[in-house]
C-alpha positions as CSV (number, residue, x, y, z in Angstrom):
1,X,-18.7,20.6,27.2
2,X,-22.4,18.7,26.7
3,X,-24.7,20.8,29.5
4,X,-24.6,23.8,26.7
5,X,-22.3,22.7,24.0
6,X,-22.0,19.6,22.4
7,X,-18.8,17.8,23.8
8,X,-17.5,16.7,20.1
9,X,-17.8,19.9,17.7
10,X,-17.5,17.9,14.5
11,X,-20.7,15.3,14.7
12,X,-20.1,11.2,13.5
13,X,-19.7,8.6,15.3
14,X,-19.3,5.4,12.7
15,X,-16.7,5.9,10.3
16,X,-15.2,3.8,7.3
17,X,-11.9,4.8,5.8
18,X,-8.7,4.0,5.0
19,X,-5.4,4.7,7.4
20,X,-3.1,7.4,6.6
21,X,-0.9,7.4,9.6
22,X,-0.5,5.6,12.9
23,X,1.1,6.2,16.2
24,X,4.5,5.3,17.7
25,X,2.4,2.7,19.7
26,X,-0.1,1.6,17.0
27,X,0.3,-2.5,16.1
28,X,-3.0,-3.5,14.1
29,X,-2.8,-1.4,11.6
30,X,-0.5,0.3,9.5
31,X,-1.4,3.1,6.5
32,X,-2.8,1.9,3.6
33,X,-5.2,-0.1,5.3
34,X,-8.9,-0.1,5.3
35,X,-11.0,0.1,8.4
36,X,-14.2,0.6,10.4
37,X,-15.4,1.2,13.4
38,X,-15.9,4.7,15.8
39,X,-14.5,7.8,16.6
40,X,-15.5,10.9,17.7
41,X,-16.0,13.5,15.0
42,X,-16.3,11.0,12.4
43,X,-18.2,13.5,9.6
44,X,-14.8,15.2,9.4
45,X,-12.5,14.0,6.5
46,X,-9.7,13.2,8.8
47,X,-10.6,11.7,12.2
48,X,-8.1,10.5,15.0
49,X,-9.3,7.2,16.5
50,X,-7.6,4.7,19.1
51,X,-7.3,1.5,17.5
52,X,-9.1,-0.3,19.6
53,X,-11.8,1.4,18.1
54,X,-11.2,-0.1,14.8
55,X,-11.1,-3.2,12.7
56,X,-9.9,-4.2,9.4
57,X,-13.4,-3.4,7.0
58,X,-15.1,-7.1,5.6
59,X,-13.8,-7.5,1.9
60,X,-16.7,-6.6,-0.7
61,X,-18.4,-3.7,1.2
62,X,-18.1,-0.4,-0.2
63,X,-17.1,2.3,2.9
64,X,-20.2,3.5,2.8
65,X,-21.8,-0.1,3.6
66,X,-19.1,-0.6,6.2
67,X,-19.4,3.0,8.1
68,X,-23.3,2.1,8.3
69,X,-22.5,-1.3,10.3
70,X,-20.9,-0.3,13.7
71,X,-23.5,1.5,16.1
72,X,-26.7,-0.6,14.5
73,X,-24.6,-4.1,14.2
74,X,-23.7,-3.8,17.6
75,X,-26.6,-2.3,18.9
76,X,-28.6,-5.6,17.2
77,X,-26.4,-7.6,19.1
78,X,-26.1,-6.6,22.7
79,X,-30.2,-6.6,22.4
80,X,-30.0,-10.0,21.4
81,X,-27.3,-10.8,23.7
82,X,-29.6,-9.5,26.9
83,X,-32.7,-11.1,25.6
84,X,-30.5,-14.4,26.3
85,X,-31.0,-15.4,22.7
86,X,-30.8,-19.4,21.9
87,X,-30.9,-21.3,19.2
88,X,-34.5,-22.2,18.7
89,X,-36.1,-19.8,19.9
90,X,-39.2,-17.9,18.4
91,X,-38.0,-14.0,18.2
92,X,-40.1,-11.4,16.8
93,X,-38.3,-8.2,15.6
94,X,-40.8,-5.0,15.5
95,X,-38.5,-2.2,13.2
96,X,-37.3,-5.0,11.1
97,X,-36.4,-2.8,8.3
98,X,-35.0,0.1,10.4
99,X,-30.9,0.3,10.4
100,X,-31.1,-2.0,13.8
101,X,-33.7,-3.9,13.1
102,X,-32.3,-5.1,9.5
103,X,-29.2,-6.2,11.9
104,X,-31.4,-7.8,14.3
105,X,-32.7,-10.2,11.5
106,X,-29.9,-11.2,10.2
107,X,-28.1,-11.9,13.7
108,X,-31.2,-13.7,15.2
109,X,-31.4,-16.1,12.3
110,X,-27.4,-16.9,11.4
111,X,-27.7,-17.6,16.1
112,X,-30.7,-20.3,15.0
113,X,-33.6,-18.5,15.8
114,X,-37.0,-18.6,13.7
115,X,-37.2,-14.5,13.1
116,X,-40.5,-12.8,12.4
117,X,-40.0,-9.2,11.6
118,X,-42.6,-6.5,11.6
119,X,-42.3,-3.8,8.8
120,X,-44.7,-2.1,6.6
121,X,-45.8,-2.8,3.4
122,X,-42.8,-1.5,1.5
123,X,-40.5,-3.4,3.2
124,X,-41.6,-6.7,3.3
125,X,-38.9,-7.7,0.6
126,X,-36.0,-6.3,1.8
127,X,-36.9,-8.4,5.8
128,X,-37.9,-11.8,3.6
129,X,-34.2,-11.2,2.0
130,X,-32.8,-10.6,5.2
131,X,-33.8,-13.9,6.1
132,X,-36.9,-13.6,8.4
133,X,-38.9,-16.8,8.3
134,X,-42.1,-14.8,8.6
135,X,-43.0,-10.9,7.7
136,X,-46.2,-9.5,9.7
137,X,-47.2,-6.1,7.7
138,X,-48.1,-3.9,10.9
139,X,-50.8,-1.9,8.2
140,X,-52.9,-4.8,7.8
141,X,-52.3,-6.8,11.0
142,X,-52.1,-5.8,14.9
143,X,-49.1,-8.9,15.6
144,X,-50.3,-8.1,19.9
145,X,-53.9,-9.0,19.0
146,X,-52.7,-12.2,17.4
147,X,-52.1,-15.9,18.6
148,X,-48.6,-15.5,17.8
149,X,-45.9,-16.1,20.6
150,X,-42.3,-15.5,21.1
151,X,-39.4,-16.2,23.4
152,X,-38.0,-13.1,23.0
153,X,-39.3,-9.5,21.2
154,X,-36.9,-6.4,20.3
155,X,-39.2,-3.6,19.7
156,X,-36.7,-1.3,18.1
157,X,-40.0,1.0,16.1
158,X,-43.3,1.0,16.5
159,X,-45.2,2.5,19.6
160,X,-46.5,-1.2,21.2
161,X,-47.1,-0.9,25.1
162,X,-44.9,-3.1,27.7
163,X,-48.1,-4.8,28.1
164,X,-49.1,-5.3,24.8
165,X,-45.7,-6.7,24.0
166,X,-45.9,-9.1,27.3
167,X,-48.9,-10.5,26.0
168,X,-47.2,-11.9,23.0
């Protein structure tokens, strides 16, 4: 399957749930438990998933907060992660309030970084309560036209040019 089917029939791929059974071979997790993580086919009420796929879900997140973590969390990271991210470091997050970009925040600031997100006018709250130290309104203000400069940028919206973003 994939060139004219899709590969997985039943679409998901992050999932939050609780276990109902486990494998002869399974030994971090038994039923009863709560998890998250991926799987193929996650929309599906029942989903099979290796358990290295899986992890036991934070305490105090509903499974619908939990099943929204996996792909954008860890997504947010390995972006950070390959812009070398370091303490200190000026980084400027443009998509702040998309489902990446609201991981992005959060990650760049608890690794010591001074995070300015770039939203629109709706959002500003939710990326100030995310903990960026500063919120440019891309409605009112072109952040590439600025004085602004940053160690490291993650354009995860917007439609800036590789140039544009270089300049900053």
């Amino acid at each position: 399957g994939g060139a004219r089917r899709p590969t997985f029939l039943i679409p998901g791929g992050d999932l939050a749930g609780t276990v109902e059974r486990v494998g002869d071979r399974v030994t971090g997790f038994a039923p009863g438990a709560d998890v998250y993580g991926f799987g193929h086919g996650a929309f599906a009420e029942y989903v099979a998933v290796p358990q290295n796929r899986l992890a036991p879900m934070p305490a105090g997140l509903s499974f619908e907060q939990a099943a929204s973590v996996p792909l954008a969390a860890v997504t947010a990271l390995q972006c950070l992660r390959a812009g070398g991210i370091a303490a200190g470091q000026q980084v400027l997050v443009v998509g702040a309030s998309g489902g990446v970009g609201t991981f992005a925040v959060q990650l760049a600031k608890h690794l010591g970084a001074h995070v300015t997100g770039v939203c629109s006018t709706p959002h500003i709250d939710l990326v100030q309560g995310l903990g960026a130290d500063q919120v440019i309104d891309y409605t009112r203000e072109d952040f590439t036209a600025g004085t602004g400069r940053y160690d490291l940028v993650l354009q995860l919206g917007g439609t800036y040019s590789p140039t544009s973003i270089r300049r900053v």
